[in-house]
C-alpha positions as CSV (number, residue, x, y, z in Angstrom):
1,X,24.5,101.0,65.5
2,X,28.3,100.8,64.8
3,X,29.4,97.3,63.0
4,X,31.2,94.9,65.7
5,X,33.8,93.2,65.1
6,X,36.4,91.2,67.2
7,X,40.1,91.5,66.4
8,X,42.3,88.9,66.4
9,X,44.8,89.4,69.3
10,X,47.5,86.9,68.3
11,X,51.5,87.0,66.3
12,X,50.8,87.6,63.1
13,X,52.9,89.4,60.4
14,X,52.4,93.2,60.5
15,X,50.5,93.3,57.9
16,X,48.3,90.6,57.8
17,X,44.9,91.6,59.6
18,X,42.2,89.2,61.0
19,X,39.0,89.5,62.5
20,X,35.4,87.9,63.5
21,X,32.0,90.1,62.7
22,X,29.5,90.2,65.5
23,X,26.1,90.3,65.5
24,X,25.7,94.1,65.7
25,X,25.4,96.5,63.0
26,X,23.9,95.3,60.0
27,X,20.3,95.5,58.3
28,X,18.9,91.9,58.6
29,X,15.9,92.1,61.0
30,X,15.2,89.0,63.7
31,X,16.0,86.5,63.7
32,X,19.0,87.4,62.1
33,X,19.6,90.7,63.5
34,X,21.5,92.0,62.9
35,X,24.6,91.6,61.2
36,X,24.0,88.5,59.6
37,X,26.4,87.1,56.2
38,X,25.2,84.1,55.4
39,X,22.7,83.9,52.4
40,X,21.6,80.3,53.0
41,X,19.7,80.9,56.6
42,X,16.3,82.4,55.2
43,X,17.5,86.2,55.7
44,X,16.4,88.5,52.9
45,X,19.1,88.6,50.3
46,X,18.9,91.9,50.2
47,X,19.9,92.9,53.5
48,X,22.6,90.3,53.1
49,X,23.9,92.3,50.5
50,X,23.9,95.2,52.9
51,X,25.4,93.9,55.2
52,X,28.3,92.4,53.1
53,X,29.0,95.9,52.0
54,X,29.4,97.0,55.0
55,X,31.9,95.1,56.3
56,X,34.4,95.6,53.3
57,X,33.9,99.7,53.6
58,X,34.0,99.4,57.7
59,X,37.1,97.1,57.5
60,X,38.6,98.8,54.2
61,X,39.1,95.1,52.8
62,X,41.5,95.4,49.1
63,X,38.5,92.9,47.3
64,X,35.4,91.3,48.5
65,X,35.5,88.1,50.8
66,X,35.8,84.8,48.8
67,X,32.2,83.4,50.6
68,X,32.5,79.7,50.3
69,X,30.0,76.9,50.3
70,X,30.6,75.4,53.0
71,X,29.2,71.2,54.5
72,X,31.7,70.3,57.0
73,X,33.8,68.4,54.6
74,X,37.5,68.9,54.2
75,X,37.9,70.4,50.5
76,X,40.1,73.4,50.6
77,X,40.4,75.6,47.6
78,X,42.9,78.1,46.2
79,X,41.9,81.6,45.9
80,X,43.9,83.0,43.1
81,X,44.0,87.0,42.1
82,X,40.6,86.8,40.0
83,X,37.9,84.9,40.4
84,X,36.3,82.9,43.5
85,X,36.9,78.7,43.5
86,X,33.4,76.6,42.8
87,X,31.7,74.1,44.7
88,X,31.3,73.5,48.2
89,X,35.0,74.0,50.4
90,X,35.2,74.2,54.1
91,X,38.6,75.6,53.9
92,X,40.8,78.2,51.6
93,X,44.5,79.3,51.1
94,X,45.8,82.2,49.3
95,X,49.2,83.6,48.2
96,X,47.5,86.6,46.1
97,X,47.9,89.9,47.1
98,X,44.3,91.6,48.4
99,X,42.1,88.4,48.6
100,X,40.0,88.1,52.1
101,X,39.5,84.6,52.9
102,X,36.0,84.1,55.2
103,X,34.5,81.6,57.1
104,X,31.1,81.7,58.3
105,X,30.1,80.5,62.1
106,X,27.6,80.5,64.6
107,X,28.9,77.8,67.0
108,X,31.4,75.8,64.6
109,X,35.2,77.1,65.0
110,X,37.0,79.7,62.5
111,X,40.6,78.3,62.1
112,X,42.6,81.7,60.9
113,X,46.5,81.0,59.4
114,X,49.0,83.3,58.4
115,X,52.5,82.0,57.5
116,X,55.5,84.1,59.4
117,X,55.8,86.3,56.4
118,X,52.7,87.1,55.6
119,X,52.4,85.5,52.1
120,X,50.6,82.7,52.8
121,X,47.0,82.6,54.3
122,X,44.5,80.2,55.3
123,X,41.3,79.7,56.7
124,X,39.7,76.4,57.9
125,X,36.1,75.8,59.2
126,X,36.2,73.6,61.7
127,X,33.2,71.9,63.4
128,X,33.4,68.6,65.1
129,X,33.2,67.5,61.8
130,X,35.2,69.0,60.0
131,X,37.9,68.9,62.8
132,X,37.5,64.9,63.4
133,X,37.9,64.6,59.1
134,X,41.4,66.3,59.2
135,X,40.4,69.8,57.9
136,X,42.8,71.7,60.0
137,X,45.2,69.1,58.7
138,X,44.5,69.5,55.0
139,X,44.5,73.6,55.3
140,X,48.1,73.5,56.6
141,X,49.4,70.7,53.5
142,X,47.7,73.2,50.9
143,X,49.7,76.3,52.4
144,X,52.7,74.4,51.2
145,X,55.4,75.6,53.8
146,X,56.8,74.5,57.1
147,X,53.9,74.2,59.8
148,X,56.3,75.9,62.5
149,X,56.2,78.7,60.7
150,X,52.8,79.5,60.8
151,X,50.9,80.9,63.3
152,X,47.0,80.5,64.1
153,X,44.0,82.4,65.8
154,X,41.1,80.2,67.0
155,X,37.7,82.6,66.4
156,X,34.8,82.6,68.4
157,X,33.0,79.0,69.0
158,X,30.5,77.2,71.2
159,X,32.3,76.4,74.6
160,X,32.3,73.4,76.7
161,X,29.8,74.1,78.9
162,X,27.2,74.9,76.2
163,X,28.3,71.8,73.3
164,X,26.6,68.2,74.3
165,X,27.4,65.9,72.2
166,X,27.1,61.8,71.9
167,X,29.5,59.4,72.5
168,X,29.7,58.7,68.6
169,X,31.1,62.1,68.5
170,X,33.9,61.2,71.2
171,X,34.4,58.2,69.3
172,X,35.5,59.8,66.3
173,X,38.1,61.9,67.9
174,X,39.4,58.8,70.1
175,X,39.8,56.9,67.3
176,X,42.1,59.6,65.9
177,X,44.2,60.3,69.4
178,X,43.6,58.8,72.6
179,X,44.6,62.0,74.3
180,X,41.3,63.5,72.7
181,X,39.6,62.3,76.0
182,X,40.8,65.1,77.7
183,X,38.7,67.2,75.4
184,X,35.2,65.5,76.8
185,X,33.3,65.5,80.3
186,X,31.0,62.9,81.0
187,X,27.5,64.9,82.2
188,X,24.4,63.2,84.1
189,X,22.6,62.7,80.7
190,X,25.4,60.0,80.2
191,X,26.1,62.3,77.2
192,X,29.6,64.4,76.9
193,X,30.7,67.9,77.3
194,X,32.6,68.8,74.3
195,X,35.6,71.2,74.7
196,X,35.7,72.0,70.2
197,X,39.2,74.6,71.8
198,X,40.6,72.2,73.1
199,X,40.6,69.4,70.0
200,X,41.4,72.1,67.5
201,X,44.5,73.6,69.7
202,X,45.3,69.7,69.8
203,X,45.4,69.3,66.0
204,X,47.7,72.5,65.7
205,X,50.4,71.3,68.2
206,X,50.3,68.2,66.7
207,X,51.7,70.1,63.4
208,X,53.9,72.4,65.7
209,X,51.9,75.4,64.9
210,X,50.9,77.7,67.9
211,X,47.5,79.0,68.4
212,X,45.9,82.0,70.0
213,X,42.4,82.0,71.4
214,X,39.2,84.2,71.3
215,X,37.9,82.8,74.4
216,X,34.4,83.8,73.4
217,X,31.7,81.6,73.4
218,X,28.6,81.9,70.8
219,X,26.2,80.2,72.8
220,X,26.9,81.8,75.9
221,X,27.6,85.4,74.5
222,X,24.4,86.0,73.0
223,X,24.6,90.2,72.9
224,X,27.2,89.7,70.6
225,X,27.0,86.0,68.9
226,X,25.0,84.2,66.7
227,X,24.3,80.7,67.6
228,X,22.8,77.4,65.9
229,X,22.5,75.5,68.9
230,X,20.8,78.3,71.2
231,X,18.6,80.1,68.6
232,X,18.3,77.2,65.7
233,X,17.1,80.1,63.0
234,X,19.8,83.1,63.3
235,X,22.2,84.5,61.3
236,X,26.1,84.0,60.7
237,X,29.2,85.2,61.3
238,X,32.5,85.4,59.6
239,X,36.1,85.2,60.6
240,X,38.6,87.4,57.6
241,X,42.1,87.2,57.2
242,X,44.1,89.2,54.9
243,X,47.1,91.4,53.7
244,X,46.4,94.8,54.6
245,X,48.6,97.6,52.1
246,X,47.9,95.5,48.8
Protein backbone atom coordinates (compact mmCIF):
# COMPACT_ATOMS: atom_id res chain seq x y z
CA UNK A 1 0.00 0.00 0.00
CA UNK A 2 1.16 3.50 -1.39
CA UNK A 3 1.84 6.23 1.62
CA UNK A 4 -1.21 8.80 1.73
CA UNK A 5 -0.87 11.94 2.12
CA UNK A 6 -3.13 15.11 1.81
CA UNK A 7 -1.80 18.18 0.06
CA UNK A 8 -2.37 21.44 1.14
CA UNK A 9 -4.52 23.28 -1.46
CA UNK A 10 -4.05 26.89 -0.39
CA UNK A 11 -1.55 30.40 -1.63
CA UNK A 12 1.51 29.61 -0.58
CA UNK A 13 4.91 30.69 -2.11
CA UNK A 14 6.05 28.42 -4.94
CA UNK A 15 8.24 26.81 -3.18
CA UNK A 16 7.09 26.20 0.09
CA UNK A 17 5.26 22.66 0.14
CA UNK A 18 2.79 21.41 2.91
CA UNK A 19 1.01 18.45 3.62
CA UNK A 20 -0.95 15.97 6.22
CA UNK A 21 0.07 12.04 6.31
CA UNK A 22 -2.88 9.66 6.41
CA UNK A 23 -3.33 6.70 7.94
CA UNK A 24 -2.33 4.38 4.94
CA UNK A 25 1.00 3.09 4.13
CA UNK A 26 3.14 2.48 6.91
CA UNK A 27 4.29 -0.69 9.04
CA UNK A 28 2.58 -0.17 12.46
CA UNK A 29 0.05 -2.91 12.92
CA UNK A 30 -3.68 -2.12 14.70
CA UNK A 31 -4.35 -0.19 16.34
CA UNK A 32 -2.15 2.01 14.77
CA UNK A 33 -2.27 0.89 11.32
CA UNK A 34 -0.97 1.89 9.62
CA UNK A 35 0.91 4.89 9.11
CA UNK A 36 1.30 5.97 12.51
CA UNK A 37 4.29 8.93 13.74
CA UNK A 38 3.89 9.36 17.00
CA UNK A 39 6.29 7.41 19.40
CA UNK A 40 4.36 8.18 22.61
CA UNK A 41 0.85 6.00 21.73
CA UNK A 42 2.25 2.37 22.57
CA UNK A 43 3.22 1.61 18.83
CA UNK A 44 6.47 -0.35 18.48
CA UNK A 45 9.24 2.09 18.07
CA UNK A 46 10.48 0.25 15.52
CA UNK A 47 7.82 0.45 13.07
CA UNK A 48 7.68 4.12 14.08
CA UNK A 49 11.00 4.44 12.79
CA UNK A 50 9.69 2.89 9.56
CA UNK A 51 7.35 4.72 9.04
CA UNK A 52 9.22 8.08 9.65
CA UNK A 53 11.53 7.00 6.90
CA UNK A 54 9.21 6.72 4.74
CA UNK A 55 7.64 9.74 4.64
CA UNK A 56 10.97 11.82 4.13
CA UNK A 57 12.01 9.33 0.96
CA UNK A 58 8.06 9.42 -0.31
CA UNK A 59 7.96 13.29 0.18
CA UNK A 60 11.78 13.88 -0.70
CA UNK A 61 11.89 16.18 2.57
CA UNK A 62 15.84 18.28 2.51
CA UNK A 63 16.22 16.98 6.59
CA UNK A 64 14.14 14.99 8.88
CA UNK A 65 10.97 16.57 10.58
CA UNK A 66 11.75 18.51 13.79
CA UNK A 67 9.12 16.00 15.99
CA UNK A 68 8.19 18.05 18.91
CA UNK A 69 6.88 17.21 22.37
CA UNK A 70 3.91 18.32 22.31
CA UNK A 71 0.98 19.15 25.79
CA UNK A 72 -1.34 21.58 24.47
CA UNK A 73 0.52 24.51 25.87
CA UNK A 74 1.62 27.54 23.88
CA UNK A 75 5.57 27.33 23.86
CA UNK A 76 6.87 27.75 20.41
CA UNK A 77 10.42 27.05 19.57
CA UNK A 78 12.91 28.11 16.82
CA UNK A 79 14.18 25.57 14.62
CA UNK A 80 17.66 26.67 13.55
CA UNK A 81 19.92 24.88 10.62
CA UNK A 82 21.25 22.11 13.21
CA UNK A 83 19.88 20.69 15.80
CA UNK A 84 16.13 20.08 17.12
CA UNK A 85 14.76 22.64 20.13
CA UNK A 86 14.26 20.62 23.75
CA UNK A 87 11.37 20.34 25.81
CA UNK A 88 7.83 20.12 25.28
CA UNK A 89 6.50 22.99 22.40
CA UNK A 90 3.12 22.91 20.76
CA UNK A 91 4.30 25.15 18.10
CA UNK A 92 7.66 25.93 15.82
CA UNK A 93 9.02 28.67 13.42
CA UNK A 94 11.78 28.49 11.10
CA UNK A 95 13.85 30.84 8.76
CA UNK A 96 16.46 27.93 7.93
CA UNK A 97 16.80 26.68 4.68
CA UNK A 98 15.62 22.68 4.55
CA UNK A 99 14.05 22.27 8.07
CA UNK A 100 10.42 20.41 8.02
CA UNK A 101 8.39 21.68 10.83
CA UNK A 102 5.54 18.69 11.98
CA UNK A 103 2.78 18.60 14.00
CA UNK A 104 1.21 15.56 15.14
CA UNK A 105 -2.85 15.05 15.14
CA UNK A 106 -5.55 12.76 15.46
CA UNK A 107 -8.55 15.14 16.11
CA UNK A 108 -6.63 18.35 17.44
CA UNK A 109 -5.97 21.00 14.46
CA UNK A 110 -2.59 21.45 12.45
CA UNK A 111 -2.11 25.24 12.05
CA UNK A 112 0.40 25.37 8.79
CA UNK A 113 2.09 29.25 8.10
CA UNK A 114 4.21 30.36 5.40
CA UNK A 115 5.02 34.06 5.14
CA UNK A 116 4.44 35.56 1.40
CA UNK A 117 7.96 34.96 0.53
CA UNK A 118 8.52 31.86 1.64
CA UNK A 119 11.25 32.52 4.34
CA UNK A 120 9.38 32.26 7.10
CA UNK A 121 7.43 29.05 8.37
CA UNK A 122 5.36 28.07 11.10
CA UNK A 123 3.43 25.41 12.49
CA UNK A 124 0.97 25.55 15.47
CA UNK A 125 -0.96 22.68 17.22
CA UNK A 126 -3.96 23.74 18.01
CA UNK A 127 -6.60 21.93 20.19
CA UNK A 128 -9.23 23.62 22.17
CA UNK A 129 -6.49 24.07 24.31
CA UNK A 130 -4.08 25.19 22.88
CA UNK A 131 -6.33 27.52 20.60
CA UNK A 132 -8.32 29.04 23.78
CA UNK A 133 -4.34 29.73 25.46
CA UNK A 134 -3.36 31.93 22.37
CA UNK A 135 -1.14 29.46 20.51
CA UNK A 136 -2.04 30.53 17.04
CA UNK A 137 -1.46 33.91 18.55
CA UNK A 138 2.05 33.27 19.82
CA UNK A 139 3.20 31.23 16.49
CA UNK A 140 2.46 34.38 14.42
CA UNK A 141 4.51 37.02 17.18
CA UNK A 142 7.58 34.47 16.83
CA UNK A 143 7.53 34.59 12.89
CA UNK A 144 8.42 38.17 13.46
CA UNK A 145 6.74 39.82 10.26
CA UNK A 146 3.51 41.47 9.32
CA UNK A 147 0.49 39.05 9.95
CA UNK A 148 -1.09 40.13 6.46
CA UNK A 149 1.50 38.75 4.91
CA UNK A 150 1.23 35.42 5.82
CA UNK A 151 -0.92 32.96 4.62
CA UNK A 152 -2.39 29.75 6.50
CA UNK A 153 -3.70 26.12 5.83
CA UNK A 154 -5.99 24.61 8.48
CA UNK A 155 -5.12 20.47 8.42
CA UNK A 156 -7.43 17.89 8.99
CA UNK A 157 -9.36 18.03 12.49
CA UNK A 158 -12.44 16.62 14.36
CA UNK A 159 -15.65 18.46 12.94
CA UNK A 160 -18.55 19.85 14.61
CA UNK A 161 -20.79 17.19 14.41
CA UNK A 162 -18.31 14.68 15.97
CA UNK A 163 -16.44 17.25 18.94
CA UNK A 164 -18.91 17.43 22.27
CA UNK A 165 -17.53 19.38 24.54
CA UNK A 166 -18.73 21.12 28.06
CA UNK A 167 -19.73 24.33 28.67
CA UNK A 168 -16.29 25.08 30.56
CA UNK A 169 -14.91 24.57 27.21
CA UNK A 170 -17.28 27.38 25.73
CA UNK A 171 -16.45 29.37 28.50
CA UNK A 172 -12.96 29.64 27.79
CA UNK A 173 -13.42 30.85 24.33
CA UNK A 174 -16.34 33.42 25.35
CA UNK A 175 -14.24 34.81 27.74
CA UNK A 176 -11.76 35.57 25.04
CA UNK A 177 -14.47 36.86 22.21
CA UNK A 178 -18.05 36.90 22.52
CA UNK A 179 -18.45 36.20 18.85
CA UNK A 180 -16.92 32.59 19.77
CA UNK A 181 -20.60 31.62 20.42
CA UNK A 182 -21.10 31.25 16.89
CA UNK A 183 -18.54 28.44 17.05
CA UNK A 184 -20.87 26.16 19.53
CA UNK A 185 -24.43 24.36 19.23
CA UNK A 186 -26.25 23.57 22.08
CA UNK A 187 -27.23 19.50 21.75
CA UNK A 188 -29.97 17.53 23.81
CA UNK A 189 -27.21 16.44 26.31
CA UNK A 190 -27.28 20.12 27.34
CA UNK A 191 -23.60 19.79 26.25
CA UNK A 192 -22.12 21.83 22.99
CA UNK A 193 -21.21 21.04 19.59
CA UNK A 194 -17.80 22.42 19.03
CA UNK A 195 -16.93 23.83 15.51
CA UNK A 196 -12.51 23.73 16.44
CA UNK A 197 -12.58 25.40 12.18
CA UNK A 198 -14.45 27.79 12.95
CA UNK A 199 -12.45 29.29 16.31
CA UNK A 200 -9.14 28.80 14.64
CA UNK A 201 -10.27 30.69 11.23
CA UNK A 202 -11.51 33.29 13.99
CA UNK A 203 -8.15 33.67 15.63
CA UNK A 204 -6.43 34.19 12.09
CA UNK A 205 -8.83 37.03 10.88
CA UNK A 206 -8.48 38.42 13.93
CA UNK A 207 -4.56 38.94 12.98
CA UNK A 208 -5.57 39.58 9.24
CA UNK A 209 -4.08 36.38 8.06
CA UNK A 210 -6.26 34.38 5.62
CA UNK A 211 -6.82 30.66 5.93
CA UNK A 212 -7.50 27.72 3.72
CA UNK A 213 -9.26 24.60 4.84
CA UNK A 214 -8.98 20.80 4.60
CA UNK A 215 -12.47 20.19 5.28
CA UNK A 216 -11.73 16.73 6.38
CA UNK A 217 -12.78 15.41 9.46
CA UNK A 218 -10.75 12.65 11.56
CA UNK A 219 -13.49 11.35 13.43
CA UNK A 220 -15.78 11.00 10.61
CA UNK A 221 -13.12 9.99 7.94
CA UNK A 222 -11.98 6.94 9.45
CA UNK A 223 -10.45 5.03 6.03
CA UNK A 224 -8.15 7.66 6.05
CA UNK A 225 -7.84 9.41 9.69
CA UNK A 226 -6.67 8.65 12.88
CA UNK A 227 -8.76 9.62 15.73
CA UNK A 228 -8.51 10.05 19.65
CA UNK A 229 -11.99 10.60 20.26
CA UNK A 230 -13.38 7.67 18.01
CA UNK A 231 -10.76 4.92 18.56
CA UNK A 232 -9.02 6.18 22.09
CA UNK A 233 -5.70 3.85 21.28
CA UNK A 234 -4.58 4.79 17.45
CA UNK A 235 -1.93 6.24 15.91
CA UNK A 236 -0.99 9.88 14.69
CA UNK A 237 -0.75 11.99 12.12
CA UNK A 238 1.43 14.89 10.99
CA UNK A 239 0.89 18.07 9.10
CA UNK A 240 4.84 19.31 7.25
CA UNK A 241 5.68 22.44 5.91
CA UNK A 242 8.70 23.31 4.25
CA UNK A 243 10.97 24.95 1.49
CA UNK A 244 11.21 22.68 -1.24
CA UNK A 245 14.79 23.32 -3.68
CA UNK A 246 17.04 23.85 -0.46
Amino acid sequence: MSLAVLRADWEAPPAVRACCTLRAGGASTAPWASLNLGTHVGDDPAAVAENRQRVRSSLALPHAPCWLQQEHGVRVVEVGPAGDPQGPADAAVTRAPGRVLAILVADCMPVLLASRDGAVLGAAHAGWRGLAAGVIEATVAAMRVEPRTLRAWLGPAIGAAHFEVGAEVRAAFLAHDAAAAAAFTENARGRWQCDLAWLARARLAALGVPAWEAGVCTYADAARCFSYRRDGRTGRMAALIWRAGV
